[in-house]
C-alpha positions in Angstrom: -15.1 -5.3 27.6 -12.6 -6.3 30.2 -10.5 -3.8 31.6 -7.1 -5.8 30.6 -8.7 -5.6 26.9 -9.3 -1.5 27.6 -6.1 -1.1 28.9 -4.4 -2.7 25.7 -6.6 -0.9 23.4 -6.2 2.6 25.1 -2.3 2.1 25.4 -1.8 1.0 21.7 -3.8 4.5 20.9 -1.9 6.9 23.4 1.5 4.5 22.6 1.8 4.6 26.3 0.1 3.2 29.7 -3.0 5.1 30.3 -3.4 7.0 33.5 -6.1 5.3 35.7 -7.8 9.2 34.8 -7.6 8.2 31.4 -8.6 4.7 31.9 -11.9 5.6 33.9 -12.7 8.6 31.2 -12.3 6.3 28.7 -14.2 3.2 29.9 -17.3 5.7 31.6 -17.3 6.6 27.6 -17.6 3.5 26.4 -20.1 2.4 27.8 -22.3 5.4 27.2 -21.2 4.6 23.2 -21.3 0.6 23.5 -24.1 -0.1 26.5 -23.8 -3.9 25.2 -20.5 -3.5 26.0 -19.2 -5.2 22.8 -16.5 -3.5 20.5 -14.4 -4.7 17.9 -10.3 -3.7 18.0 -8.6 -4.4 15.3 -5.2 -6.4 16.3 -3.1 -5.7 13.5 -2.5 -1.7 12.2 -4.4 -1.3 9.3 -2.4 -2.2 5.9 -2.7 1.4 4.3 -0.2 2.9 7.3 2.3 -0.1 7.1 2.4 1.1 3.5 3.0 5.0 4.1 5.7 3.9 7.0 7.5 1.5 4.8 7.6 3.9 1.9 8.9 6.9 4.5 11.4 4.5 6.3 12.9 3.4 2.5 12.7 7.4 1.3 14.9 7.6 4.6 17.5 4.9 3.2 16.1 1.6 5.2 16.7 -1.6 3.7 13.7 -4.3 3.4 15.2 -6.3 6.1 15.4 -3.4 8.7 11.6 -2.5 7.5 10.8 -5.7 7.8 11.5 -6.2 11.3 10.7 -2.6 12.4 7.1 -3.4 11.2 6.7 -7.2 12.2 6.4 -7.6 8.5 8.2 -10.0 6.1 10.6 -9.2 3.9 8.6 -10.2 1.1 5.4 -8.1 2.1 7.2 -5.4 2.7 8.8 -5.8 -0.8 5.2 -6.7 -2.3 3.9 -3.0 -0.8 6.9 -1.1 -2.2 7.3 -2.3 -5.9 3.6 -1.9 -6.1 3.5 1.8 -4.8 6.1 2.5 -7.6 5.6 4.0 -10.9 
């Protein structure tokens, strides 16, 4: 894994930059873990929290649209997700 790749990975977790302390903590880690050095990261969040945020931000009076954008999401998803979590 290249240490660009880490860096991504580690900062989408934290939802900051990593320290280099957290950087070399995490990559001495993964290698004990993953000595072939291959690991999958998922790029997109998975679909079940996109759900639980869009139904929290339109409990919290957000419209689609705003959702929408707030989650890279269109309109349309994010109005699929919602009339399907209703009763």
């Amino acid at each position: 894994m290249s240490r660009a790749v880490l860096i991504i990975a580690l900062a989408r977790v934290l939802q900051r930059q990593p320290t280099p302390e957290e950087y070399e903590i995490h990559r001495l880690a993964l290698l004990e873990s993953c000595p072939e050095g291959r690991m999958h990261i998922p790029s997109k969040p998975q679909q079940d929290s996109l759900l639980s945020d869009a139904c929290d931000l339109r409990a919290n009076g957000w419209s689609i649209r705003r959702i929408a954008r707030t989650l890279h999401m269109s309109k349309s998803a994010v109005h699929r997700q919602l009339s399907q979590t209703r009763p």
